[in-house]
C-alpha positions in Angstrom: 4.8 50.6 -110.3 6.6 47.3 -111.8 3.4 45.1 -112.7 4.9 42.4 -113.9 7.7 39.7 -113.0 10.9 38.9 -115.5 13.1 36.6 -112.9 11.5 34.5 -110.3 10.6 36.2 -107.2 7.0 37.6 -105.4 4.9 40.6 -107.2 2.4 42.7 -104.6 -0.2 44.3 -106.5 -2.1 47.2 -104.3 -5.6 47.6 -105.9 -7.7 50.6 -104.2 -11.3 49.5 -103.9 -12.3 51.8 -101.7 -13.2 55.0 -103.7 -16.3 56.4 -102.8 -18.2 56.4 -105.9 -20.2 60.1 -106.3 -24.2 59.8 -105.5 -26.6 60.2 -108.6 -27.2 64.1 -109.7 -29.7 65.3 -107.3 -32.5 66.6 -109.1 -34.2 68.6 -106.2 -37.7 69.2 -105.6 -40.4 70.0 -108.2 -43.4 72.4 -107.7 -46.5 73.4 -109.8 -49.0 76.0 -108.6 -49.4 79.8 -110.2 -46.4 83.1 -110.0 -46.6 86.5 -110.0 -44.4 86.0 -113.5 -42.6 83.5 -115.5 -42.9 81.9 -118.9 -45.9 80.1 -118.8 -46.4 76.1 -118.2 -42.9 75.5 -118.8 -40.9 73.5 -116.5 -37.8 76.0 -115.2 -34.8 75.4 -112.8 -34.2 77.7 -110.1 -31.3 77.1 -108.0 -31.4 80.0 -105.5 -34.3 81.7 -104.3 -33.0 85.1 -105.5 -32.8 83.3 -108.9 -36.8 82.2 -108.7 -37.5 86.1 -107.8 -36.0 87.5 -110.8 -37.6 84.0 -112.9 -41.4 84.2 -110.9 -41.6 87.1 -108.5 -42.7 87.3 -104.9 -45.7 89.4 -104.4 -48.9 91.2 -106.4 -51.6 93.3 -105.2 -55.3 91.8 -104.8 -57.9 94.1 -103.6 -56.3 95.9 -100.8 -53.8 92.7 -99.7 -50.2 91.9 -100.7 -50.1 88.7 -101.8 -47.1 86.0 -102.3 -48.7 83.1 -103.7 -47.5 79.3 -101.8 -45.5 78.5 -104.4 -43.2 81.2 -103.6 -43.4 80.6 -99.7 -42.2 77.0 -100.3 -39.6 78.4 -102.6 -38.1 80.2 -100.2 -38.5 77.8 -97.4 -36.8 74.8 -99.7 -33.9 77.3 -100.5 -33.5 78.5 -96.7 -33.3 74.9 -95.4 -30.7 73.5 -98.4 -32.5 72.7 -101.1 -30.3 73.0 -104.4 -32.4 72.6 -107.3 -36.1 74.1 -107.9 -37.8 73.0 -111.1 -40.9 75.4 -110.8 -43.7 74.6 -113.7 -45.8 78.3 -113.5 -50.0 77.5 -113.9 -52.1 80.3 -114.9 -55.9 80.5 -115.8 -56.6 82.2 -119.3 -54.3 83.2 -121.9 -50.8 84.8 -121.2 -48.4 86.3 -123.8 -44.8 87.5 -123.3 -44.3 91.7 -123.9 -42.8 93.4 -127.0 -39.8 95.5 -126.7 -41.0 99.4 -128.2 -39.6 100.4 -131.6 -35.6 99.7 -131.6 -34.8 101.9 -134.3 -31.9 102.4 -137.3 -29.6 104.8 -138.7 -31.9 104.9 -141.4 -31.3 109.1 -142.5 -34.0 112.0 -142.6 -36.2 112.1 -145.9 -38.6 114.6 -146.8 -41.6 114.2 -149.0 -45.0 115.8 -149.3 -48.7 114.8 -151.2 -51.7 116.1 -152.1 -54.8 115.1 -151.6 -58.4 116.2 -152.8 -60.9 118.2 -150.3 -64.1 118.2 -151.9 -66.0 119.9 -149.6 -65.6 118.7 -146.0 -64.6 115.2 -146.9 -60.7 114.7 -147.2 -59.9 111.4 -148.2 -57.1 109.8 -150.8 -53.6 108.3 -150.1 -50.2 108.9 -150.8 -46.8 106.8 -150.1 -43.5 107.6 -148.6 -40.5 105.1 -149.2 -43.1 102.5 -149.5 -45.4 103.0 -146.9 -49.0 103.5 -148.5 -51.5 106.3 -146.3 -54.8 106.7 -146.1 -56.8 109.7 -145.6 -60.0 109.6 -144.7 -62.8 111.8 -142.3 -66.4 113.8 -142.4 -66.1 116.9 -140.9 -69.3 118.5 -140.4 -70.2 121.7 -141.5 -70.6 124.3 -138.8 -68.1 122.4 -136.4 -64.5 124.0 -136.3 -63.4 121.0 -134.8 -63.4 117.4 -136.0 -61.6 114.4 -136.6 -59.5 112.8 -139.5 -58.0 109.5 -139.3 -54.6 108.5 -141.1 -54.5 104.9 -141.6 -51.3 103.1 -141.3 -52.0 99.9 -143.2 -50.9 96.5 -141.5 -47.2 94.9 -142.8 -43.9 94.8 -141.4 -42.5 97.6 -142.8 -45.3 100.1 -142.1 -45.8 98.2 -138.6 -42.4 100.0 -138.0 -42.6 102.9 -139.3 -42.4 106.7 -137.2 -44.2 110.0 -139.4 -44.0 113.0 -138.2 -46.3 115.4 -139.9 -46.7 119.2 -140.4 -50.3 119.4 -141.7 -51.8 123.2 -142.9 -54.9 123.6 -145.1 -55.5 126.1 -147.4 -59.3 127.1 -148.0 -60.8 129.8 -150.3 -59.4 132.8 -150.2 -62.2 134.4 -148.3 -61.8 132.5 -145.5 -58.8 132.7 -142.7 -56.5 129.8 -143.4 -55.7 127.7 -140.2 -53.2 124.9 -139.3 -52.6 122.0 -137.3 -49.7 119.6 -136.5 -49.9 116.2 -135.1 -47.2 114.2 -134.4 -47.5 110.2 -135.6 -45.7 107.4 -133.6 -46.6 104.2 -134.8 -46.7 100.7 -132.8 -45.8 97.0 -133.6 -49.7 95.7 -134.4 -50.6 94.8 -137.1 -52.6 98.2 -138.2 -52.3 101.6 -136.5 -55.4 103.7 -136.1 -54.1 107.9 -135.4 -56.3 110.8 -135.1 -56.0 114.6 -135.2 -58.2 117.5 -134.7 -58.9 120.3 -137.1 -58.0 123.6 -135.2 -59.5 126.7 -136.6 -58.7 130.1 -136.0 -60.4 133.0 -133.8 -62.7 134.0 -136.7 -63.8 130.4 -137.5 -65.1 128.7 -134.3 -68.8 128.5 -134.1 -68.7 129.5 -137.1 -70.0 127.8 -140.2 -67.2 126.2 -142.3 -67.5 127.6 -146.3 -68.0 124.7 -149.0 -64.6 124.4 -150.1 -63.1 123.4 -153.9 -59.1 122.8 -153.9 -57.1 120.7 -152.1 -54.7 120.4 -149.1 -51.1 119.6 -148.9 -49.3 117.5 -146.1 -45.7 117.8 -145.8 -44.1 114.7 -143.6 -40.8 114.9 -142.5 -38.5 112.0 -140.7 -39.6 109.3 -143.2 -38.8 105.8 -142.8 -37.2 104.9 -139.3 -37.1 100.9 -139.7 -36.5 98.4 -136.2 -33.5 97.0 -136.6 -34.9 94.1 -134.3 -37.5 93.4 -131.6 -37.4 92.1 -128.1 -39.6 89.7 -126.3 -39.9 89.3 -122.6 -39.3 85.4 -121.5 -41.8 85.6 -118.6 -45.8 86.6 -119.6 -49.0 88.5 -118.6 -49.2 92.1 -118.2 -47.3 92.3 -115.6 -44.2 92.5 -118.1 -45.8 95.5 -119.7 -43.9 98.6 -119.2 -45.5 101.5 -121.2 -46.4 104.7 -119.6 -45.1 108.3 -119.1 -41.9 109.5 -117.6 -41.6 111.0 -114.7 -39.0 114.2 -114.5 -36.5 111.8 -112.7 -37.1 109.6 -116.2 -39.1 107.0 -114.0 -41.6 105.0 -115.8 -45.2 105.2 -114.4 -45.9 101.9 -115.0 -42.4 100.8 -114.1 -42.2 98.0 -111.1 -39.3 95.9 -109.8 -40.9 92.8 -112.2 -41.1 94.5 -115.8 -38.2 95.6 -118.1 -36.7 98.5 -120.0 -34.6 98.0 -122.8 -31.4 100.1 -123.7 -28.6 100.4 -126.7 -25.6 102.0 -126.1 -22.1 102.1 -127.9 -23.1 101.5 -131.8 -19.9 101.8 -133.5 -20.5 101.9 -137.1 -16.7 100.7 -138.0 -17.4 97.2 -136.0 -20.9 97.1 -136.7 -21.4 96.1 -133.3 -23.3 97.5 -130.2 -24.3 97.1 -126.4 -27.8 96.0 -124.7 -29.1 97.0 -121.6 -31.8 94.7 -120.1 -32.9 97.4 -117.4 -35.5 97.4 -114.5 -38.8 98.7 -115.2 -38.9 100.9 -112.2 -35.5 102.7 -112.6 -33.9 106.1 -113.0 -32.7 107.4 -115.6 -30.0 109.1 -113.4 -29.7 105.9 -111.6 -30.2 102.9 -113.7 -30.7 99.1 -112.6 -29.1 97.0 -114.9 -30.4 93.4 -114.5 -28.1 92.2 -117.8 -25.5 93.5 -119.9 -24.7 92.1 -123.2 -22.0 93.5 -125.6 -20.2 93.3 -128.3 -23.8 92.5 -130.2 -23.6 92.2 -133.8 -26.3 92.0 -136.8 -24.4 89.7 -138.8 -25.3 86.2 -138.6 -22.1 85.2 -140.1 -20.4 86.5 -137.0 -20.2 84.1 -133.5 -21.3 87.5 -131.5 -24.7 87.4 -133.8 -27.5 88.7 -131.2 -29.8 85.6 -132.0 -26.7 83.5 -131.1 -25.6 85.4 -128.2 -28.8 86.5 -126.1 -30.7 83.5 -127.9 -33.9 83.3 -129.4 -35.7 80.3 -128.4 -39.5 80.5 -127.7 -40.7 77.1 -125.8 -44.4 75.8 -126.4 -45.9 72.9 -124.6 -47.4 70.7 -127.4 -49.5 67.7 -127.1 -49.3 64.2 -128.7 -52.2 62.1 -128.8 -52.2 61.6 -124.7 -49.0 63.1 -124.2 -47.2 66.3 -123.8 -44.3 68.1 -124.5 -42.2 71.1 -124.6 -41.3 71.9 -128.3 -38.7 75.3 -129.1 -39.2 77.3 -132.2 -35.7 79.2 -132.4 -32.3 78.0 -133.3 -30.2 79.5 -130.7 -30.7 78.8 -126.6 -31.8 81.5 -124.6 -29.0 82.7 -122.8 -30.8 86.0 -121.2 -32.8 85.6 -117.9 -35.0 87.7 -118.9 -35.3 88.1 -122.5 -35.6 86.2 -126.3 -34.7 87.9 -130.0 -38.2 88.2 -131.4 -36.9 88.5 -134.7 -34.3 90.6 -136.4 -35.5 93.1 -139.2 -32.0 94.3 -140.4 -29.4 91.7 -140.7 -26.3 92.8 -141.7 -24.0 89.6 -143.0 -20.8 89.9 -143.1 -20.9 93.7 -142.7 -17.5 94.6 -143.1 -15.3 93.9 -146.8 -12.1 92.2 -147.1 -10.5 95.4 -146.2 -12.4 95.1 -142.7 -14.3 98.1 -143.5 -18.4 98.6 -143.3 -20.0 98.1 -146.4 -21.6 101.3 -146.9 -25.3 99.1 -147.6 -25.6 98.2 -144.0 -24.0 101.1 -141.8 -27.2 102.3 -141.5 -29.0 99.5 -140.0 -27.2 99.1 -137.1 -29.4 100.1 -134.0 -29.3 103.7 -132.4 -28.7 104.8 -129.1 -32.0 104.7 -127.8 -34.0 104.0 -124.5 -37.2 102.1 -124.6 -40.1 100.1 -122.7 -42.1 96.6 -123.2 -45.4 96.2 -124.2 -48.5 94.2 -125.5 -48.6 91.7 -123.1 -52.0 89.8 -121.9 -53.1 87.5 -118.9 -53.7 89.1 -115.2 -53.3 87.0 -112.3 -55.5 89.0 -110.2 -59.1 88.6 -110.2 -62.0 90.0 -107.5 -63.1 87.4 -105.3 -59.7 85.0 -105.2 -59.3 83.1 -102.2 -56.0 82.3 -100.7 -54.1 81.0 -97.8 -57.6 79.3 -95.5 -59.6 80.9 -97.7 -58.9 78.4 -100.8 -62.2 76.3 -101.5 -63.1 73.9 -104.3 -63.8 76.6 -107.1 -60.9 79.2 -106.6 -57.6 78.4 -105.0 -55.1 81.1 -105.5 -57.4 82.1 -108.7 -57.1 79.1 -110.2 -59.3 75.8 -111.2 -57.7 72.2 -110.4 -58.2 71.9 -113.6 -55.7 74.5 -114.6 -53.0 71.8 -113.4 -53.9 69.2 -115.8 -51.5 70.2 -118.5 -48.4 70.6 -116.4 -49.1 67.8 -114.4 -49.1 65.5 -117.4 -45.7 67.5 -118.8 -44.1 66.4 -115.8 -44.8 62.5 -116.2 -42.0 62.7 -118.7 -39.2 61.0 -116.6 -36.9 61.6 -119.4 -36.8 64.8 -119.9 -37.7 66.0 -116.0 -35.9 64.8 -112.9 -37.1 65.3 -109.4 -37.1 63.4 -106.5 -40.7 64.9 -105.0 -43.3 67.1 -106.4 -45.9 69.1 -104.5 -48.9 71.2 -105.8 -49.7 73.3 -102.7 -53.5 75.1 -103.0 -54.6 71.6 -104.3 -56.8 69.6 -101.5 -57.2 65.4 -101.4 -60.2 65.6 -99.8 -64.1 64.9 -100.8 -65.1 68.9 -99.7 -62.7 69.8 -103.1 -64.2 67.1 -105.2 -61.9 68.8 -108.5 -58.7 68.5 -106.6 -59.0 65.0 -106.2 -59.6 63.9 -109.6 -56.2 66.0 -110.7 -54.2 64.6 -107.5 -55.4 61.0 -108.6 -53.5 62.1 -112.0 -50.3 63.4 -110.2 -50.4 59.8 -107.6 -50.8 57.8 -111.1 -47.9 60.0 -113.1 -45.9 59.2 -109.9 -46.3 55.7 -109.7 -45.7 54.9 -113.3 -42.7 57.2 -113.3 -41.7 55.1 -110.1 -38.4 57.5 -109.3 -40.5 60.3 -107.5 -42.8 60.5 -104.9 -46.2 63.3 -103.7 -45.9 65.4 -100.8 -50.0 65.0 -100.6 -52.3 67.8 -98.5 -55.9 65.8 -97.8 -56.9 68.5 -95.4 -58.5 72.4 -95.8 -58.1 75.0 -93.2 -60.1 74.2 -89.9 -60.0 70.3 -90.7 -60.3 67.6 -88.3 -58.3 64.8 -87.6 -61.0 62.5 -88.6 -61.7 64.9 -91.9 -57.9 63.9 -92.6 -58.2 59.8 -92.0 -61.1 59.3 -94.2 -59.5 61.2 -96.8 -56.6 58.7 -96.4 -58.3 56.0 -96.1 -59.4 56.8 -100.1 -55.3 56.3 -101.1 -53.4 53.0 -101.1 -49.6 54.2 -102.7 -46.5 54.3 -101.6 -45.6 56.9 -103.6 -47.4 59.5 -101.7 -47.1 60.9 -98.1 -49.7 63.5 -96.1 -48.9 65.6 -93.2 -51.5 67.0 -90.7 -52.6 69.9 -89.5 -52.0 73.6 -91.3 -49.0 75.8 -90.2 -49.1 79.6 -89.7 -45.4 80.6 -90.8 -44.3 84.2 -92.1 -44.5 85.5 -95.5 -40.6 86.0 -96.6 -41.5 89.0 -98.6 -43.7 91.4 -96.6 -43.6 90.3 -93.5 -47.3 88.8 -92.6 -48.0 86.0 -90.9 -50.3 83.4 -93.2 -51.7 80.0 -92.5 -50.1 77.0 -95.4 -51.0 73.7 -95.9 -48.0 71.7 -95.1 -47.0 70.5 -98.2 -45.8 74.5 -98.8 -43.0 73.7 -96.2 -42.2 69.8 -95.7 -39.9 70.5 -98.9 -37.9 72.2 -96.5 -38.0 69.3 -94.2 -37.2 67.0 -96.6 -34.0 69.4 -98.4 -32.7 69.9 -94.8 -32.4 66.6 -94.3 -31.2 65.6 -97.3 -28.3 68.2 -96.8 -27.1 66.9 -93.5 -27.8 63.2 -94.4 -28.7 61.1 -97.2 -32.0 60.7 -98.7 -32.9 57.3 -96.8 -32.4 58.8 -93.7 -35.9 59.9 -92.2 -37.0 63.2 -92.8 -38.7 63.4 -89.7 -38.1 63.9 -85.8 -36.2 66.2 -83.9 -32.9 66.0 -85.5 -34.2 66.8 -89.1 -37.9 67.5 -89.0 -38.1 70.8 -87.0 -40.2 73.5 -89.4 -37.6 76.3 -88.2 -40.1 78.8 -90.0 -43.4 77.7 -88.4 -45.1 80.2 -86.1 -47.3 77.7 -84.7 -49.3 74.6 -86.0 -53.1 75.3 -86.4 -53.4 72.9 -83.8 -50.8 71.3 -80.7 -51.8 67.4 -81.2 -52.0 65.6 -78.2 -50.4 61.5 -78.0 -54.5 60.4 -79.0 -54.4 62.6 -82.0 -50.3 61.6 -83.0 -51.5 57.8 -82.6 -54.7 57.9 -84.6 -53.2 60.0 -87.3 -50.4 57.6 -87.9 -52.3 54.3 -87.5 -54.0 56.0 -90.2 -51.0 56.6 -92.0 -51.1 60.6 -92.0 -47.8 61.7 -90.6 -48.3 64.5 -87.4 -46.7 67.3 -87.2 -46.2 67.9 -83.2 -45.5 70.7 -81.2 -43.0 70.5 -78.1 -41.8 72.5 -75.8 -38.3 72.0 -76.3 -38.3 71.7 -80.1 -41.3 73.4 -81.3 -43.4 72.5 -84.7 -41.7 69.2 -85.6 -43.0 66.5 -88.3 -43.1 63.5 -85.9 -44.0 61.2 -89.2 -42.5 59.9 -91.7 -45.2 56.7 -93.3 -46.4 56.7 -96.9 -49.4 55.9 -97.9 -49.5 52.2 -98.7 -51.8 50.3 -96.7 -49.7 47.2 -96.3 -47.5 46.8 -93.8 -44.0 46.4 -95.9 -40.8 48.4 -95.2 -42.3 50.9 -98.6 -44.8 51.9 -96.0 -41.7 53.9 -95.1 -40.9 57.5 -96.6 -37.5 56.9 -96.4 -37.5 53.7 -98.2 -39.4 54.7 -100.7 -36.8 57.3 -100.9 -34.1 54.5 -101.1 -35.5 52.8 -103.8 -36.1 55.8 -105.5 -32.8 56.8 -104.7 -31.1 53.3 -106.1 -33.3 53.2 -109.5 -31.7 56.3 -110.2 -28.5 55.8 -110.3 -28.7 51.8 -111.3 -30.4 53.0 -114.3 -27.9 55.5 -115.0 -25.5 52.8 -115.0 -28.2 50.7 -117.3 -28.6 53.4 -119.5 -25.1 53.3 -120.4 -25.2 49.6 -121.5 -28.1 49.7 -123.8 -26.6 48.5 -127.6 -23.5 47.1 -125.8 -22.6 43.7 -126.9 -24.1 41.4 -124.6 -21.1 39.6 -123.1 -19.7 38.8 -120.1 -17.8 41.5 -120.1 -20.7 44.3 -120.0 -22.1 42.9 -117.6 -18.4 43.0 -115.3 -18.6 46.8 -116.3 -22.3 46.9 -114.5 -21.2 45.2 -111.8 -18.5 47.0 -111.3 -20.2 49.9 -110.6 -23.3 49.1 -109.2 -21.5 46.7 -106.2 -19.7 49.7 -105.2 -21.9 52.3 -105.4 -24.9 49.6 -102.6 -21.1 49.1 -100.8 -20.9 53.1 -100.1 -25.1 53.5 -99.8 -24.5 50.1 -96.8 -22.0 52.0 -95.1 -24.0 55.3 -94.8 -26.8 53.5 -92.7 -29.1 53.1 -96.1 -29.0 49.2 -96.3 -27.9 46.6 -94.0 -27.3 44.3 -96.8 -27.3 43.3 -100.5 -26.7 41.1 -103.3 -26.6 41.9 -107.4 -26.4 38.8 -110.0 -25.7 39.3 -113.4 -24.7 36.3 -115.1 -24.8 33.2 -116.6 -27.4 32.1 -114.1 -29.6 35.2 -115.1 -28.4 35.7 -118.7 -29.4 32.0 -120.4 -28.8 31.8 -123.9 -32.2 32.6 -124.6 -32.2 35.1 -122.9 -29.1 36.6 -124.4 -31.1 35.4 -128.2 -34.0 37.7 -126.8 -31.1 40.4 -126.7 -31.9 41.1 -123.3 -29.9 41.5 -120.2 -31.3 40.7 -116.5 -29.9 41.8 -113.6 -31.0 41.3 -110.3 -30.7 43.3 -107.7 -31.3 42.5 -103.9 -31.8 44.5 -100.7 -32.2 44.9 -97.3 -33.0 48.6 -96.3 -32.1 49.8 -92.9 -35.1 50.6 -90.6 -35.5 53.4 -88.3 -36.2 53.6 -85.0 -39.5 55.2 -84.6 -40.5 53.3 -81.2 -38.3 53.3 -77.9 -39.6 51.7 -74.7 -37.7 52.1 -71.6 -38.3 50.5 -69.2 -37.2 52.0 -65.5 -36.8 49.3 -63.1 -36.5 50.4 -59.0 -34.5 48.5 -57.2 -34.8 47.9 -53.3 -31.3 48.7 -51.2 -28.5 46.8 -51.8 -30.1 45.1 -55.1 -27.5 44.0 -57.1 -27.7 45.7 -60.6 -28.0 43.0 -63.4 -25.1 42.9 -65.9 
């Protein structure tokens, strides 16, 4: 379009102001409280609920019960009524470690060697190597026993830590007495040292008898030698859960095999590419009928190579580390895990650049690619179930779901980091705000604090156990002054998604549903609450139908009902904060606002930071902040506003202090929480009033 005039005449310029500009990234709901699986005390995005499943599980055994902890019951309930974005922070009590994939082994070929070693009489001991790998014999057989044990001693290292013998053992005695032989196979593990045993067997014409003193020696032949890992495997979620070792079954099923562990497969090796396939399998499969969770091919063991496994599946273990008063998750590993469900451990046999400038193997490293080979995870610690747990009603001040309030501490303090975590709401269900769970309080009083100095989230609070009373609920708000918090009263009996029982929650396991349903058919400063966007679709019943006494008392107090009608059934018929002055923050969904605009305005701020302070940064700001309030006014969030950023703000000392104010001013829309009617009869004839 001509923009510009040459001869005299009249120029019409259309300018387009009325783009909707996008809302701020929506980072969904966090949660802390324990999973059946999971890495451990590191904040993780789910975005589904079949993708927190395969992350954290759904169900264990305890005693005789099938449990699914709260966290996964609100999971599923925020994912069911919209939610989009899950960052799930796993707490466990005790020390958790991730499992070891068995021996992966190489192309490594057969060798055969033999020793021998001294038997003066009845005590073999001495050592030999094979292609590195030192032995020790050592034992005490006793005379007159036919049977008795010998250890061989695999000493700790790498290299012997990966090693398989097999050996073919036969002693010769005097000649006057019947020689007899044994064989024991030896299949060594990943520790450190490996500890094997075998049993002298004599023949007919030795047992009960007494064993000759003996002069000579005995010879072991070992066949197989070396059979070095090519690389290792580590499970991203922990405890012993992940542990997979066991027998087959004649269907190839693994005894210990469940839907939550792994199995590990490598297929298609080709030595001319020097590549292969992985098979992350599920731990309960067949091996006529396998579950393959992930697939990843075209591996390589040359780090050279953009299809390196490290690059590829990634390799990155995160730790949570502390910092004076702070904490912090901190990676050791150069590539990103890419897997759901697995790391590189390390890689024994790295082949760079494997093939020759005639793109042919080099002859030095065909042999350590992996072989086709099936095999388990193992070595994993940390059991979530424990005798005498108490869940659902049953959680007290000591154990709630297994756990101490004091096992929240760490990940509650991770998650103060505004940077590096984004959510607009947290909840910790299992953890009570009340004086009967004196522990809780002091770690909710943490979470409250982390909120308000964060100030862009807010705590979906429970002050109330199982069986509480109204009254039980007030006092305990009463103890609260925050906006930045909200409680909910009573308990709800709802079903378990994943077996089927009906269990009692506190309701801070499903107002993230409320408050995701809402936000998907509204905005976030539109009440979550009523009978338009507060139903709890998946309640049974509410531990208790509150009549109007108990709904009035409970919000004068600032405790938000949840109601039970006829027509509607379990409905949240709430929607204050806990602040004790009357102001619109008393409001969730104005706190939701303002959390809502800080967002996004310091999005925009972010952005200006080292800019040159000039009047032309600060159009840019306004440029985008004054139409992003425009779209938030016309979708019923405020009913007016006003942002100055200029001279009148930014003073030349100001602008000397390299700082750059802007100020920012709002009216947020109310909601109508109270509706009188009033019915007026009129006699015959009346004339209606206009």
């Amino acid at each position: 379009m001509k923009e510009t005039l040459v001869s005299p005449g009249v120029l019409t310029i259309e300018n387009d102001q009325s783009f909707i500009t996008e809302r701020p990234m929506q980072a969904g709901a966090a949660i802390i409280g324990p999973t059946v699986k999971g890495p451990v005390g590191i904040p993780t995005i789910c975005t589904t609920y079949s993708d927190y499943s395969n992350k954290f599980g759904s169900t264990f055994t305890s005693g005789s019960q099938i449990i699914s902890y709260l966290t996964s019951i609100s999971a599923y309930n925020y994912f069911q009524n919209g939610g989009g974005s899950l960052l799930v922070t796993r707490v466990v009590s005790g020390t958790f470690t991730s499992a070891t994939s068995s021996v992966i082994p190489t192309h490594v070929g057969v060798t055969n060697a033999s020793a021998t070693i001294d038997m003066t009489p009845f005590h073999p001991s001495g050592s030999f190597s094979i292609n590195g790998i030192t032995l020790h014999i050592s034992g005490s057989p006793t005379e007159g026993h036919a049977n008795t044990a010998t250890t061989i001693f695999i000493p700790s290292g790498s290299t012997a830590a990966n090693t398989t013998i097999s050996a073919s053992v036969v002693y010769n005695f005097s000649s006057s007495v019947a020689p007899y032989s044994s064989s024991l196979n030896l299949i060594s593990s990943s520790a450190a040292t490996t500890n094997l045993t075998f049993t002298y067997t004599g023949s007919n014409g030795l047992l009960g008898n007494s064993i000759p003193y003996i002069s000579g020696s005995t010879t072991y032949y070992l066949g197989g030698g070396t059979n070095t890992e090519a690389f290792s495997l580590e499970t991203l979620s922990e405890g012993i859960i992940m542990n997979s070792s066991g027998s087959l079954t004649s269907d190839g099923q693994l005894s210990s095999g469940t839907p939550d562990n792994l199995r590990w497969q490598i297929i298609g090796t080709d030595i001319n590419t020097g590549t292969f396939s992985i098979l992350v399998r599920q731990g309960n499969d067949l091996t006529l009928s396998p579950s393959i969770l992930e697939r990843w091919d075209n591996l390589s063991l040359d780090p050279t190579q953009n299809n390196y496994i490290e690059k590829i599946i990634g390799n990155s273990k995160p730790t949570v580390q502390q910092d004076g008063g702070e904490y912090y998750v901190q990676s050791v590993g150069s590539f990103v895990n890419n897997s759901r469900y697995i790391r590189v451990k390390n890689v024994n046999t790295p082949t760079p650049e494997y093939l020759d400038n005639n793109s042919q193997p080099k002859a030095q490293f065909t042999s350590s690619l992996p072989t086709a080979s099936l095999g388990i995870f193992d070595g994993a610690s940390g059991n979530i179930s424990g005798s005498g747990d108490n869940y659902y009603e049953n959680i007290s001040n000591a154990n709630t779901q297994g756990l101490q309030a004091s096992d929240y501490t760490i990940s509650l303090n991770l998650l103060k980091n505004k940077d590096a975590f984004q959510y607009n709401f947290i909840t910790v269900p299992g953890l009570i705000d009340n004086s009967n769970f004196p522990t809780h309080v002091s770690v909710l009083s943490n979470l409250i604090s982390n909120a308000q100095d964060r100030g862009d989230t807010m705590v979906i609070l429970d002050n109330i156990g199982y069986g509480a009373t109204v009254n039980t609920s007030l006092v305990a708000a009463a103890t609260r002054d925050t906006s930045y918090a909200a409680s909910y009263y009573p308990w709800i009996m709802t079903l378990n998604p994943n077996n089927g029982n009906q269990v009692w929650v506190p309701p801070s396991t499903l107002i993230p549903g409320v408050y995701a349903f809402s936000d998907s058919i509204s905005d976030p400063w539109i009440a979550p609450a009523g009978i338009n966007r507060g139903i709890l679709n998946t309640a049974i019943r509410a531990e208790r139908s509150l009549s109007q006494n108990s709904r009035d008392a409970l919000y004068q107090g600032n405790v938000n009902p949840i109601a039970t009608f006829q027509s509607s059934g379990v409905t949240v018929f709430g929607q204050k904060t806990l602040q004790k002055k009357k102001s619109a923050l008393d409001r969730v969904n104005v706190r939701r606002l303002l959390i809502e605009l800080k967002t996004f305005i310091g999005q925009v701020a972010d952005t200006l930071v080292f800019e040159p302070n000039t009047e032309a940064t600060r159009n840019n700001f306004l440029s985008q902040v004054n139409p992003y309030l425009s779209t938030v006014q016309q979708r019923q969030g405020l009913t007016s506003f006003r942002v100055v950023m200029d001279d009148s703000n930014n003073t030349p000392t100001t602008i000397d202090n390299n700082e750059l104010i802007g100020a920012i001013y709002i009216q947020p829309t109310r909601t109508v929480e109270f509706i009188r009617l009033d019915f007026n009869v009129l006699p015959t004839g009346a004339t209606f009033p206009s």
